[in-house]
KOLFISE-380537 format. One record per residue (C-alpha): residue in three letters; x, y, z. Coordinates in steps of 0.2 Angstrom, whole numbers, padded with zeros to 4 digits. Layout:
// KOLFISE-380537
+--------+-------+-------+-------+
| residu |     x |     y |     z |
+--------+-------+-------+-------+
|    ala |     X |     Y |     Z |
...
+--------+-------+-------+-------+
***
This chain:
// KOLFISE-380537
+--------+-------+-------+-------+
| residu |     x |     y |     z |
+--------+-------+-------+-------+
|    unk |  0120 | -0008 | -0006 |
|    unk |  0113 |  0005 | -0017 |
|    unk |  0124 |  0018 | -0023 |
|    unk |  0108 |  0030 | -0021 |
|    unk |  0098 |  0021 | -0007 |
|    unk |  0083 |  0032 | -0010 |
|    unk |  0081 |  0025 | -0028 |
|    unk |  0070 |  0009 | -0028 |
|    unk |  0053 |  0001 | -0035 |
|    unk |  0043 |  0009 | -0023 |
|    unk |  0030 |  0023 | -0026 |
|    unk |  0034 |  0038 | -0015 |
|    unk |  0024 |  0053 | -0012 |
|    unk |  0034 |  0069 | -0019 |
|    unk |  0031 |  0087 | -0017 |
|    unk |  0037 |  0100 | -0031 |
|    unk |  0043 |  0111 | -0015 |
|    unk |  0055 |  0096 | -0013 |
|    unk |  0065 |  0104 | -0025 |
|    unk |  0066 |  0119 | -0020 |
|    unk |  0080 |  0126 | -0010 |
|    unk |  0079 |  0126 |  0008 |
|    unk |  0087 |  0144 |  0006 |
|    unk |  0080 |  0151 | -0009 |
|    unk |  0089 |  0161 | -0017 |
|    unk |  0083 |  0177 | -0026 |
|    unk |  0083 |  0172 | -0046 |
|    unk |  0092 |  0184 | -0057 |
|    unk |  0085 |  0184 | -0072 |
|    unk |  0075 |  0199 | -0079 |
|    unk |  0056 |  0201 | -0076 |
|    unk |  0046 |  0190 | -0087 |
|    unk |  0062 |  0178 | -0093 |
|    unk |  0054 |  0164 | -0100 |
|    unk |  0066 |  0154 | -0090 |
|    unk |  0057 |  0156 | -0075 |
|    unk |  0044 |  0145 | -0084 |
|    unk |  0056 |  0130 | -0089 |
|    unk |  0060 |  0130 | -0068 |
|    unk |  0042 |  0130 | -0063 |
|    unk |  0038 |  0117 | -0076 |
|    unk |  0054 |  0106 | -0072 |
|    unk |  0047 |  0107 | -0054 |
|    unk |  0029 |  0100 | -0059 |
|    unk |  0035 |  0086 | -0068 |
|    unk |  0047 |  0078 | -0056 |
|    unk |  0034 |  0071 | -0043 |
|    unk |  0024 |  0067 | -0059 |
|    unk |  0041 |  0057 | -0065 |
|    unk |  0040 |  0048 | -0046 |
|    unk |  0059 |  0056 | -0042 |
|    unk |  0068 |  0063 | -0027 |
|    unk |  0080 |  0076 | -0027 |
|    unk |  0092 |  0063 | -0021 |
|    unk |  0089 |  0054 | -0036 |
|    unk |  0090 |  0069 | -0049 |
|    unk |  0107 |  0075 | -0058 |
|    unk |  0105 |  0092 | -0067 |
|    unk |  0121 |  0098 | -0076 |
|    unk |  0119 |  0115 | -0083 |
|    unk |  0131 |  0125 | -0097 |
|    unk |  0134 |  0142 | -0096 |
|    unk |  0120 |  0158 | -0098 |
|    unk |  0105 |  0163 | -0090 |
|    unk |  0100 |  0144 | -0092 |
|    unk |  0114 |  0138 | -0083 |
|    unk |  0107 |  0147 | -0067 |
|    unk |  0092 |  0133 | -0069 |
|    unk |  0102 |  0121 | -0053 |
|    unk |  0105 |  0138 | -0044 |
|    unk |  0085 |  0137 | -0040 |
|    unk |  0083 |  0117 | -0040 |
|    unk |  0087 |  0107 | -0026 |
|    unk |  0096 |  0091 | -0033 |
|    unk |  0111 |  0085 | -0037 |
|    unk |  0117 |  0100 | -0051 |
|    unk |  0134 |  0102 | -0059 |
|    unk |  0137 |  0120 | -0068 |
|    unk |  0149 |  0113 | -0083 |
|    unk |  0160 |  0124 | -0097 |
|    unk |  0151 |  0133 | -0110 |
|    unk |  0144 |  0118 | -0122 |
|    unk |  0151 |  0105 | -0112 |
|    unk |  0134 |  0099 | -0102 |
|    unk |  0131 |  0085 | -0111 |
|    unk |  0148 |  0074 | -0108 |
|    unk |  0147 |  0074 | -0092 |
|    unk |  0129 |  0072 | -0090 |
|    unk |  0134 |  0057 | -0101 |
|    unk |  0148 |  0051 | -0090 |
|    unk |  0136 |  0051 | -0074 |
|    unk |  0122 |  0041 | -0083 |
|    unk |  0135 |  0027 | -0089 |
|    unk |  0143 |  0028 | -0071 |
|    unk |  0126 |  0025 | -0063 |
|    unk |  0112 |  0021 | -0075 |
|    unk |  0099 |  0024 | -0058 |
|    unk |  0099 |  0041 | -0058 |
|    unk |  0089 |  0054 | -0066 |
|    unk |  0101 |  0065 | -0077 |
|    unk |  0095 |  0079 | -0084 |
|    unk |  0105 |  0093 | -0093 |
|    unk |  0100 |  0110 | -0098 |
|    unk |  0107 |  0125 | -0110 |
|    unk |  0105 |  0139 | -0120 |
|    unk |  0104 |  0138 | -0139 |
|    unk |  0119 |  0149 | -0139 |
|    unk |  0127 |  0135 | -0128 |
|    unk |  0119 |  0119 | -0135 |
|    unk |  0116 |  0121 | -0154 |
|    unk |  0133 |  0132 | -0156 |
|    unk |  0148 |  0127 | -0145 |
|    unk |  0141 |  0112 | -0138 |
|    unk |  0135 |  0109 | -0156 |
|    unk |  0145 |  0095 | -0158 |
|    unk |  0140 |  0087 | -0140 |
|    unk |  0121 |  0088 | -0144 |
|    unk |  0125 |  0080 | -0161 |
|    unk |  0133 |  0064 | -0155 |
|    unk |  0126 |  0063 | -0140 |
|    unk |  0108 |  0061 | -0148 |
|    unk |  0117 |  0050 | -0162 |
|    unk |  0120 |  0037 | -0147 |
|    unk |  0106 |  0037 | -0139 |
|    unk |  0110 |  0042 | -0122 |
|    unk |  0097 |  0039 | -0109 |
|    unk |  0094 |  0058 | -0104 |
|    unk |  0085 |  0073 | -0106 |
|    unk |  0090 |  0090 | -0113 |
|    unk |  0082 |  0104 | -0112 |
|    unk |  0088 |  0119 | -0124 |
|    unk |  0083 |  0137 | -0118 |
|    unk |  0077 |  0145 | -0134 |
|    unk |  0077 |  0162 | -0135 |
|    unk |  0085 |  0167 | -0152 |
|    unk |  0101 |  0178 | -0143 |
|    unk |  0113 |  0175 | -0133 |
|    unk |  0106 |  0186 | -0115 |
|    unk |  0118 |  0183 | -0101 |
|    unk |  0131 |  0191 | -0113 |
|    unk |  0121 |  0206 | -0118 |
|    unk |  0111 |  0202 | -0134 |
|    unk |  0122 |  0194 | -0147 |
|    unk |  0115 |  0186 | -0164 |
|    unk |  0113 |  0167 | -0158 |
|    unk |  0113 |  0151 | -0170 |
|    unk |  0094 |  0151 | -0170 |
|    unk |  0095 |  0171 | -0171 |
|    unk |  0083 |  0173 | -0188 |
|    unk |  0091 |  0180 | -0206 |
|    unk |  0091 |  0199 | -0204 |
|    unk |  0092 |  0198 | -0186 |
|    unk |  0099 |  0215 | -0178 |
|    unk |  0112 |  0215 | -0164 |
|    unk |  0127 |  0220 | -0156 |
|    unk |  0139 |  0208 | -0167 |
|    unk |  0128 |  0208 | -0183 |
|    unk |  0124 |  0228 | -0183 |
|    unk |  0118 |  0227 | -0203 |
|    unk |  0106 |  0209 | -0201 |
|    unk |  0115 |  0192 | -0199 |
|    unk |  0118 |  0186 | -0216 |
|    unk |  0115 |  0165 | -0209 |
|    unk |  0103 |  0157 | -0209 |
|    unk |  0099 |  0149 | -0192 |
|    unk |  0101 |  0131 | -0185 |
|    unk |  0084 |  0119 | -0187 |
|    unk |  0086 |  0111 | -0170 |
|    unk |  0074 |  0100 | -0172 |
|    unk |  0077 |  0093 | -0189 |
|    unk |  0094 |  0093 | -0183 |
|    unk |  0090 |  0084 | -0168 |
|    unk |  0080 |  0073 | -0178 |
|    unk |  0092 |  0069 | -0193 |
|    unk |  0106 |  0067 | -0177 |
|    unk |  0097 |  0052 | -0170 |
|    unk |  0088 |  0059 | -0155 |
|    unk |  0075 |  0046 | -0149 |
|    unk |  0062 |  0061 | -0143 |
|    unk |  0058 |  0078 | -0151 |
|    unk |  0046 |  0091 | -0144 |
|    unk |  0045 |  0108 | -0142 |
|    unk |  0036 |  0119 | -0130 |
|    unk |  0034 |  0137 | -0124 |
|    unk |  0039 |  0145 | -0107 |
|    unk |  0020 |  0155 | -0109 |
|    unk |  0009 |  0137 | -0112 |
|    unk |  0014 |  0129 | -0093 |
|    unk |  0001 |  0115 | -0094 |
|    unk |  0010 |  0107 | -0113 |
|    unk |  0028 |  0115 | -0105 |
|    unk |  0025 |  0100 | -0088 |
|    unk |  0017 |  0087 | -0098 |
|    unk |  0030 |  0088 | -0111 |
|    unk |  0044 |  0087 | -0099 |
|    unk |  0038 |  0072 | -0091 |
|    unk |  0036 |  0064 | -0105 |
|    unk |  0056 |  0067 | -0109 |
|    unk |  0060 |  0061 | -0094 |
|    unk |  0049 |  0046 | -0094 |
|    unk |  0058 |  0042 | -0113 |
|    unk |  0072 |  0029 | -0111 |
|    unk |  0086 |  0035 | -0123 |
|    unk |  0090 |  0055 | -0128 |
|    unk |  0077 |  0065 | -0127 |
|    unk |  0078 |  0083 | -0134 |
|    unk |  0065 |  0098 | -0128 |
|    unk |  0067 |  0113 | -0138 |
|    unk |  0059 |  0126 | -0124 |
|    unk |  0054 |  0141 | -0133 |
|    unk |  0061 |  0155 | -0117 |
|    unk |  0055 |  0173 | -0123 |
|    unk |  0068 |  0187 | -0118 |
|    unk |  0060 |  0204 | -0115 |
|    unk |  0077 |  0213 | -0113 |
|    unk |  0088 |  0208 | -0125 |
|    unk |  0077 |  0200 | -0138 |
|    unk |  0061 |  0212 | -0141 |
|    unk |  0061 |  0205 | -0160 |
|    unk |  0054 |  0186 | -0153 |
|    unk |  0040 |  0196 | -0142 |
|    unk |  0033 |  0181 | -0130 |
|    unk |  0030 |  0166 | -0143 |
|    unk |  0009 |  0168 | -0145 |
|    unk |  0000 |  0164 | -0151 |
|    unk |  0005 |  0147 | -0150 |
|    unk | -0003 |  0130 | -0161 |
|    unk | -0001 |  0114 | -0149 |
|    unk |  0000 |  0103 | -0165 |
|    unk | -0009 |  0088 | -0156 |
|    unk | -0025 |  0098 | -0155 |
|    unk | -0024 |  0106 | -0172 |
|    unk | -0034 |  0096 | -0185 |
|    unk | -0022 |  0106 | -0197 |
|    unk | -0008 |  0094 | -0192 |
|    unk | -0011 |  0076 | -0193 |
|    unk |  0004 |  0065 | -0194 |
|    unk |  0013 |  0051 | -0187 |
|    unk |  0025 |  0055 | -0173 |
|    unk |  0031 |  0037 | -0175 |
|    unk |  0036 |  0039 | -0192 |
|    unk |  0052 |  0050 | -0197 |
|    unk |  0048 |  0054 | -0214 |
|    unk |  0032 |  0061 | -0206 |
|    unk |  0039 |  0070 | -0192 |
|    unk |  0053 |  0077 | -0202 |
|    unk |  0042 |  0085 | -0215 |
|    unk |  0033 |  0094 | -0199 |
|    unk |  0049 |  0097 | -0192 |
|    unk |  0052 |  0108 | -0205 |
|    unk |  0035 |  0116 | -0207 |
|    unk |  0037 |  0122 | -0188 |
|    unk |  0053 |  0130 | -0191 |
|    unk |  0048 |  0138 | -0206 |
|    unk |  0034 |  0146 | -0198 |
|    unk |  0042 |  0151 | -0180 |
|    unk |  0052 |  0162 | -0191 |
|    unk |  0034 |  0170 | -0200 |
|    unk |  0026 |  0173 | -0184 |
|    unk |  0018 |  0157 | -0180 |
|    unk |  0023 |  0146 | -0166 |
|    unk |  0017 |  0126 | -0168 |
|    unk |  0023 |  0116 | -0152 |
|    unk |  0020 |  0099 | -0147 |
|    unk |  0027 |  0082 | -0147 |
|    unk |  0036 |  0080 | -0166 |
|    unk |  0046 |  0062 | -0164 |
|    unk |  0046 |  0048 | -0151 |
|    unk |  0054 |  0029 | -0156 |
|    unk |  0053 |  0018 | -0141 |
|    unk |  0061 |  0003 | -0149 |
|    unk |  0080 |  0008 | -0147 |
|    unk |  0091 |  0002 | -0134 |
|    unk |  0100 |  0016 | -0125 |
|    unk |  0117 |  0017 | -0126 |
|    unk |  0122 |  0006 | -0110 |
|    unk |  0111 | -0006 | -0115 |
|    unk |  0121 | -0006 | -0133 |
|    unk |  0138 | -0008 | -0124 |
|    unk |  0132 | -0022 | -0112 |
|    unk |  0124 | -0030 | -0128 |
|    unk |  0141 | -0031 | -0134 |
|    unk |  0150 | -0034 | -0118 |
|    unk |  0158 | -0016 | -0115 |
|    unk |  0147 | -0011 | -0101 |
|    unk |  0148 | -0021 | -0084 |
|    unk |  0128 | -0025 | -0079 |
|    unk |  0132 | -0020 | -0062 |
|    unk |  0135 |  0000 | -0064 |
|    unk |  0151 |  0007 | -0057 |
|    unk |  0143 |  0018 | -0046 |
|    unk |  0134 |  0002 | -0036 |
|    unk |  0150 | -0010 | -0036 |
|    unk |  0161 |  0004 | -0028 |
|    unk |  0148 |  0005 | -0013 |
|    unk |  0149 | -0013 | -0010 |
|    unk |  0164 | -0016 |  0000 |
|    unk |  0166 | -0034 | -0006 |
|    unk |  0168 | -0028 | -0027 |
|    unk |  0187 | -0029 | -0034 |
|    unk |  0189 | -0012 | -0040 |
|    unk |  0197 | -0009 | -0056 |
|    unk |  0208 |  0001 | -0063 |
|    unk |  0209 |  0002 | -0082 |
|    unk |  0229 |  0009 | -0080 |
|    unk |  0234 | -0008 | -0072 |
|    unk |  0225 | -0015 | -0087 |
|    unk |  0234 | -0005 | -0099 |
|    unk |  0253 | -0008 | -0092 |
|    unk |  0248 | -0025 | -0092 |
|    unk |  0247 | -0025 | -0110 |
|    unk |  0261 | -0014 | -0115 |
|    unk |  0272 | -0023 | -0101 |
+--------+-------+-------+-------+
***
């Protein structure tokens, strides 16, 4: 017996209104939030994905973004403040099946869960993240964030912050992350073909989602014009090739913070094994996931505390 009976190899016919819930509630955030665009895009890219609610994990950190699995019906787990990855990690090496997705701020992902995003990406995890960029920390009322730019204005840096800020995708990139793109909450078309893509990736996959934020961050107006990079004769380089992708890594940065916005697929390598495939290659992940062998009322289950005093016993 499946641990998720709904999961299996055969097409099904999904509905983006599947995930919506059956009493919606009214979303929160401010009019014209670009994160109203990462939920409408999320919702277009599941049926293209082929999955059900039933088969979807969301795990969300804390800020506007953390809302995101208030408004999409699946299974959603609203963690600590930078602690969404972990345990969206833990539910994939549980049960390997199911769709885990994790979403958060850059506030939330790229400073305290800085660590989390690092490692996680280093390992290869078969997930995706999607990091609500809007330069400022909203929920909390407009503070300089770590991708907030040099001379940026706010409540807790009144004279300009004197940092530079984070380069998540290089960061991502130079971390191990196995898919880099980025896409903008105003380009909805890139915004779902870029999401199914990430989901579609086995091992981590990272989606730096450019969100505007009309309240609290007027400087960052709504991210246009925009550059997809794929259509640009400008750009032409190897999305397979990390030398290559760095370098334009680091040209879209650079520019975001001049004004110009270049988004699109930066990095892709589809020849890594994921991190469960790494452990069962070296015999440290069972090839029946936990999640299955505890619905099947025949397994032995284990109890690594009864190894443990065995040992020291």
């Amino acid at each position: 017996m499946s641990a998720f009976s709904a999961i299996d190899d055969e097409e099904q016919e999904i509905d983006q209104n599947e995930f919506t819930p059956g009493i919606e509630p009214q979303a929160t955030w401010c009019p014209g939030c670009g994160d109203f665009g990462v939920l409408n895009a999320l919702k277009q890219a599941m049926p293209e994905v082929g999955r059900t609610p039933d088969e979807t994990l969301l795990v969300t950190g804390i800020g506007c973004s953390g809302k995101l699995n208030s408004y999409f019906d699946c299974y959603g787990y609203h963690s600590l403040h930078g602690r969404s990855l972990p345990i969206a990690r833990a539910a994939k090496l549980a049960n390997p099946g199911l769709e885990v997705i994790a979403a958060g701020g850059d506030g939330d992902g790229y400073g305290i869960g800085g660590n989390h995003f690092m490692h996680t990406a280093r390992e290869n995890h078969d997930m995706t993240y999607i990091v609500f960029n809007n330069e400022i920390f909203g929920l909390t009322k407009g503070q300089t964030s770590p991708t907030s730019p040099k001379g940026h204005k706010s409540k807790t840096q009144p004279h300009g912050s004197a940092k530079d800020p984070v380069r998540p995708l290089s960061l991502s990139l130079a971390s191990g992350a196995s898919y880099v793109a980025r896409t903008a909450a105003v380009n909805p078309r890139q915004a779902k073909e870029i999401l199914v893509e990430a989901i579609e990736h086995d091992g981590f996959a990272h989606v730096d989602f450019l969100t505007q934020c009309p309240t609290w961050n007027k400087d960052a107006g709504e991210y246009v014009p925009y550059t997809d990079i794929q259509d640009d004769d400008e750009f032409d380089f190897d999305i397979t090739d990390r030398r290559e992708a760095a370098d334009m890594m680091y040209e879209a940065e650079s520019r975001l913070w001049e004004g110009e916005v270049l988004t699109g697929r930066f990095y892709q390598d589809t020849s890594r094994r994921t991190y469960t495939e790494e452990k069962q290659k070296i015999g440290e992940a069972p090839a029946e996931p936990l999640a299955e062998r505890y619905f099947d009322e025949d397994a032995e289950w284990e109890r690594s505390v009864e190894e443990i005093r065995a040992n020291h016993t």
